[in-house]
C-alpha positions in Angstrom: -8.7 27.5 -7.1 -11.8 29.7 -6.2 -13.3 28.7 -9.8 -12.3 25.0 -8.8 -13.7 24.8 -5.5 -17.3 26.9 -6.9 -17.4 24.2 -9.5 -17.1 21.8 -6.5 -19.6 23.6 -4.1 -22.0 23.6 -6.9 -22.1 19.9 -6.8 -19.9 19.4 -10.3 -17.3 16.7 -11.4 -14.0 17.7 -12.8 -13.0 16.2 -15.4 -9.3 14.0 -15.8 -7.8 17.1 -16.9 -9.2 19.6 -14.5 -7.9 17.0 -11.9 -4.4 16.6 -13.2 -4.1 20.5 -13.4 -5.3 21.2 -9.9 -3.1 18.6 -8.3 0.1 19.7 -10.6 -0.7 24.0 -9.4 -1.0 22.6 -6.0 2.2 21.1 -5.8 3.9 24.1 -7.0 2.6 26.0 -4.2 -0.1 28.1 -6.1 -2.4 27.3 -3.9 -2.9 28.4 0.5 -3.2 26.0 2.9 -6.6 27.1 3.5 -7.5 26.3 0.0 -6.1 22.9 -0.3 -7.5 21.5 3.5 -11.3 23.1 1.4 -10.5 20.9 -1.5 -9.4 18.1 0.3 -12.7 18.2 2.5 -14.5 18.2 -0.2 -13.7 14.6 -1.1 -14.0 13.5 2.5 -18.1 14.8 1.8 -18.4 13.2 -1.2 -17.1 10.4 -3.7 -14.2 10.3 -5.8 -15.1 9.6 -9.3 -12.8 7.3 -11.3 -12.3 10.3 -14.1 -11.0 12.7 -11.2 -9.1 9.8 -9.5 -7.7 8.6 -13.0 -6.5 13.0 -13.1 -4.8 12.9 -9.9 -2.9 9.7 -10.6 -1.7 11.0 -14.2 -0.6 14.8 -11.8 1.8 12.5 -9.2 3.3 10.2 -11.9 3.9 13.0 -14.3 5.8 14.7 -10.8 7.4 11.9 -9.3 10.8 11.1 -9.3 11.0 7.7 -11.6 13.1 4.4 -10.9 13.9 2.0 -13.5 14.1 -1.2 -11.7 12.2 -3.0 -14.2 14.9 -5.6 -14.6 14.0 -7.0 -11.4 10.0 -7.9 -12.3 9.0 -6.6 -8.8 5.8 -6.6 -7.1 4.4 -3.8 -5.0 2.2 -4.7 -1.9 0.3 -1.6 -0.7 -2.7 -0.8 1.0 -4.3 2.7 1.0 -4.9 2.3 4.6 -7.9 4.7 5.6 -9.9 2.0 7.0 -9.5 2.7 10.8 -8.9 -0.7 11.7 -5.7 0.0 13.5 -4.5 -3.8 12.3 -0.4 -4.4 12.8 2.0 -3.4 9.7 0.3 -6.9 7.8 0.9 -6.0 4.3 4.7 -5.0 5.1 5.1 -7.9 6.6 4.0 -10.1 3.5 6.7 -8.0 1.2 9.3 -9.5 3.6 7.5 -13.1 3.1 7.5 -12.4 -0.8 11.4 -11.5 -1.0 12.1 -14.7 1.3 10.1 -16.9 -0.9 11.9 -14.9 -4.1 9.7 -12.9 -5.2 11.1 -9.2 -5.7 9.8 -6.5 -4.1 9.4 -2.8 -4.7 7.5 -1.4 -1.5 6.2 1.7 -1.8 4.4 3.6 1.9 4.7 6.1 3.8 4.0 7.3 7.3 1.1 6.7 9.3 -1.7 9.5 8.3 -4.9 8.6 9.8 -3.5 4.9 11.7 -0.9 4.9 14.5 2.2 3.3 12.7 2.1 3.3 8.9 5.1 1.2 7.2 7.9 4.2 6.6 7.2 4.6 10.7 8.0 1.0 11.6 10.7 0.5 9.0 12.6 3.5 10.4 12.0 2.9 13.9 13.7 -0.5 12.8 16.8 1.2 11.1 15.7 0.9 7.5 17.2 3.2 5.7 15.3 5.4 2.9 17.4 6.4 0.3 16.1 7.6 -3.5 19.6 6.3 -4.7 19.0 3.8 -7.5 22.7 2.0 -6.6 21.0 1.6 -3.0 17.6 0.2 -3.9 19.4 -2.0 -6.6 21.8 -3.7 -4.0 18.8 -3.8 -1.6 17.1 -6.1 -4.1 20.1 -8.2 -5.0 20.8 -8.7 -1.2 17.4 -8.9 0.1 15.3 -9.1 -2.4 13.1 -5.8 -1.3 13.9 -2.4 -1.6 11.9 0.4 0.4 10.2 3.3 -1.8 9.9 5.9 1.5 7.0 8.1 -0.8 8.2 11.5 -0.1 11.4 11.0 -1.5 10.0 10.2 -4.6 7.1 12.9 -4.4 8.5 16.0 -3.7 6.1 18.1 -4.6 3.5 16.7 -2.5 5.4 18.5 0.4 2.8 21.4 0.2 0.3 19.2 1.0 1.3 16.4 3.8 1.0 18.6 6.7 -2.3 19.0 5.9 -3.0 15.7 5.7 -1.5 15.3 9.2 -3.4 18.2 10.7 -6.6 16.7 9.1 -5.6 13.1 10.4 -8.4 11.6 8.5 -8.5 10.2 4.6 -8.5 11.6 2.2 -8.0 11.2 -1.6 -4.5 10.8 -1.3 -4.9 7.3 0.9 -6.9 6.0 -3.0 -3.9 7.2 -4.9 -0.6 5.8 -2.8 -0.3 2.4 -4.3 -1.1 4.0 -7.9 1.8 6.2 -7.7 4.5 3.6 -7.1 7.9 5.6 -8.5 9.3 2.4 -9.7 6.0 1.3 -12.0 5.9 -1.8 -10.6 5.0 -4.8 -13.0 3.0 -6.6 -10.7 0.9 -5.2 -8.1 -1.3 -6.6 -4.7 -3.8 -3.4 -3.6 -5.9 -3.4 -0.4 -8.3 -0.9 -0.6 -10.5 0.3 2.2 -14.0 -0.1 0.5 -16.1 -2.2 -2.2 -16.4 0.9 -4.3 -12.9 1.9 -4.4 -11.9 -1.4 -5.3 -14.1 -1.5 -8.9 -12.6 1.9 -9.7 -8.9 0.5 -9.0 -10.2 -2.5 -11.3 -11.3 -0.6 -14.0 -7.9 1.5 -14.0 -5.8 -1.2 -13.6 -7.8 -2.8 -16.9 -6.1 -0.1 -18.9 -2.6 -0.9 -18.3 0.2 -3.6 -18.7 0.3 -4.9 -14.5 -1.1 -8.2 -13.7 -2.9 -6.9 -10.4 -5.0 -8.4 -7.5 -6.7 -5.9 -5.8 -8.6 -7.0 -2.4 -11.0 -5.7 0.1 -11.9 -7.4 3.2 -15.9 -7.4 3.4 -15.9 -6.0 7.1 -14.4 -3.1 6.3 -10.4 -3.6 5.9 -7.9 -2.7 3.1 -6.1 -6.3 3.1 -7.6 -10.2 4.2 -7.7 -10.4 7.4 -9.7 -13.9 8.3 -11.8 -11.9 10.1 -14.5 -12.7 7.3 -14.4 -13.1 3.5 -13.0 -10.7 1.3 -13.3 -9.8 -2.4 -10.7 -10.1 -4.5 -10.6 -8.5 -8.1 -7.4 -9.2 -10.6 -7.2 -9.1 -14.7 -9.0 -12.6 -15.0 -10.7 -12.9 -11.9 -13.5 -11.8 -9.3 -14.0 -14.1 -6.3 -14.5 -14.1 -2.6 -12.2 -15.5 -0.6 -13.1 -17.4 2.9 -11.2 -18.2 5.8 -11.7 -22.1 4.8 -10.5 -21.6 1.8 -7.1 -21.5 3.3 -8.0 -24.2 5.9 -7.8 -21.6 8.9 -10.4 -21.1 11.0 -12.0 -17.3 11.5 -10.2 -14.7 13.7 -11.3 -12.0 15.6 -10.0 -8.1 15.0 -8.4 -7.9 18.2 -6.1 -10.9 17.1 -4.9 -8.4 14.5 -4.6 -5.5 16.7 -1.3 -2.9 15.6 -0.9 -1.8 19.5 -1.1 2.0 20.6 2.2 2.8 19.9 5.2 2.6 16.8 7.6 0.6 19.8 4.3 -1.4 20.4 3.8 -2.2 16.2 7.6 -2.6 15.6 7.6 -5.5 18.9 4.8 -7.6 17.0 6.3 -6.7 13.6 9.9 -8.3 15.0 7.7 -11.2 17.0 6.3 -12.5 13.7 9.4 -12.2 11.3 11.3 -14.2 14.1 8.4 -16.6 15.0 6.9 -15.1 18.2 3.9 -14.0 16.6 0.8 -15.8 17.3 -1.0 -17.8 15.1 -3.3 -15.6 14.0 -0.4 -13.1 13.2 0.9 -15.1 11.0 -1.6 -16.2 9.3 -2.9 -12.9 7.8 0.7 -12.4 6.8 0.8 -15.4 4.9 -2.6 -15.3 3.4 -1.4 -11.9 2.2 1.7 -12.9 0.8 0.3 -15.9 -0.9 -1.8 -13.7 -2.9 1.1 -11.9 -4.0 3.5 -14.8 -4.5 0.2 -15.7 -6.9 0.1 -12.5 -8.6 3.8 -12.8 -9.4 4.5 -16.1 -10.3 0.9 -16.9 -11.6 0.9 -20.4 -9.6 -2.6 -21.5 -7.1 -3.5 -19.2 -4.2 -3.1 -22.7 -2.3 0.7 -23.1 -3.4 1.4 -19.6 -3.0 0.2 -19.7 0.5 2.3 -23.4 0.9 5.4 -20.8 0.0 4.3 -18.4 2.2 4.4 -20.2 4.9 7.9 -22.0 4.3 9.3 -18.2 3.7 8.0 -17.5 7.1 8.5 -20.7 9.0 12.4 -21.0 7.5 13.1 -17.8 8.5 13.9 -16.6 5.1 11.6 -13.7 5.5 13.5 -12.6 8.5 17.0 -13.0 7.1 16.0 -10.8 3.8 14.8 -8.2 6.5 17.8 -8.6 8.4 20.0 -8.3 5.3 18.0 -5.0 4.9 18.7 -4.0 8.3 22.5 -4.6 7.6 22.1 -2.6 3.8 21.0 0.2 5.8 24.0 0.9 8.5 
């Protein structure tokens, strides 16, 4: 690691290989705690570039513990959080509006690192169970039409390194990676990311694979659309901006998407919207969200995936799969 971090002091790159070794010795414990909060830092001072990202991505898939769910042509709707917004669990809640409108749903997250309730948090404070147990995740998917991919059941090794990542409570490189390193190797995937940048080096990744992806950024600063202003959207075919009015809503304000202070306080709106309490602007986002992903899935208009977004959520369907879950998980 001192050779590492003296390349990195020096103002060098590593190259994909460097990267893939440094994150594979961490994880075996090779390296102090003192040594891994350094290296982190580093990338908290400067930029990730897509060859080092690309090298830390090949590390955690070649660790992880792999799923084969391929049968059930699953989409995987995760945000790297990291933007400090502090919005409600919005891209959680779309995976429950994608299973009740029948499209399959792998969800990969974790807890909470630098927000106050990431989706593992809210989930468990719910009852969902995490299990790595393929049986478990398959009758989760037949019953409900989701199955939850709790992170650090499925990347062991990166035990070494998330208290770290809580003590620093800030991003770090690890927020760009999370939806990259889904276990199940999702077909289909819908990435927020928390900046412009981040999202043209997620686009040139994703170009050199097999997943039909959509990978947005909201223009003021979130990792998912939030109708607080237009965001970019990026997929294999396409690169647009997406407006409010191109949904027929009207512009929000942040504090209409506000997560609370509290898990208790994110798992009451998280309820309020699935059983529909939630205010209009709630739901909205949700369904904007989803619609995107219902689009990414089924390859019909953003306009008709949002038309079954909205009927997943209105019918209730999107609560029963969650409920169903719920009952999975006793």
């Amino acid at each position: 690691m001192k050779e590492i971090l003296n390349k990195l002091i020096g103002h060098q790159l590593l190259s994909r290989e460097e990267s893939r070794r440094v994150l594979i010795e961490m994880a075996s414990g090779t390296y102090n705690t003192s040594q891994i909060a350094a290296f982190l830092t580093v990338y908290m001072m400067r930029s990730v570039t897509t060859e080092e990202l690309e090298g830390f991505r090949d590390a955690l898939l070649e660790l992880c513990l792999a799923v084969d769910l391929s049968e059930y042509k699953a989409i995987d709707l995760c945000g790297t959080g990291g933007d400090g917004k502090n919005t409600f669990n919005i891209s959680t809640l779309a995976s429950f509006v994608c299973a009740g409108a029948g499209v399959p749903v792998t969800k990969h997250g974790n807890y909470g690192v630098s927000s106050t309730c990431g989706s593992s948090n809210v989930l468990e404070f719910l009852g969902i169970r995490f299990s790595p147990d393929v049986d478990f995740l398959k009758k989760s998917l037949d019953g409900a039409g989701i199955c939850i991919l709790h992170a650090p059941l499925f990347h062991p090794a990166m035990k070494e390194v998330a208290p770290i990542r809580r003590e620093l409570g800030v991003k770090t490189f690890f927020n760009m990676l999370g939806p990259m390193v889904n276990p199940a190797f999702p077909k289909y995937q819908m990435v927020g990311v928390f900046n412009l940048e981040l999202a043209r080096m997620y686009g040139y990744l994703y170009q050199n694979t097999d997943k039909t992806y959509s990978i947005l950024h909201g223009l003021d600063g979130y990792d998912e659309i939030t109708l607080t202003g237009p965001a970019k959207i990026l997929g294999n075919t396409v690169e647009s901006v997406l407006n409010p009015e191109d949904f027929g809503l009207p512009k929000i304000t942040p504090e209409a998407i506000y997560g609370g202070q509290s898990i208790e306080e994110a798992a009451q709106i998280f309820i309020d919207v699935l059983q529909g309490k939630g205010t209009k602007a709630q739901e909205a986002v949700v369904c904007v969200n989803a619609a995107v992903a219902i689009s990414t899935a089924t390859n019909c208009s953003l306009t008709e995936g949002y038309e079954k977004a909205t009927q997943s959520l209105e019918s209730r369907s999107a609560h029963k799969s969650f409920k169903k879950l719920q009952a999975l998980s006793a």
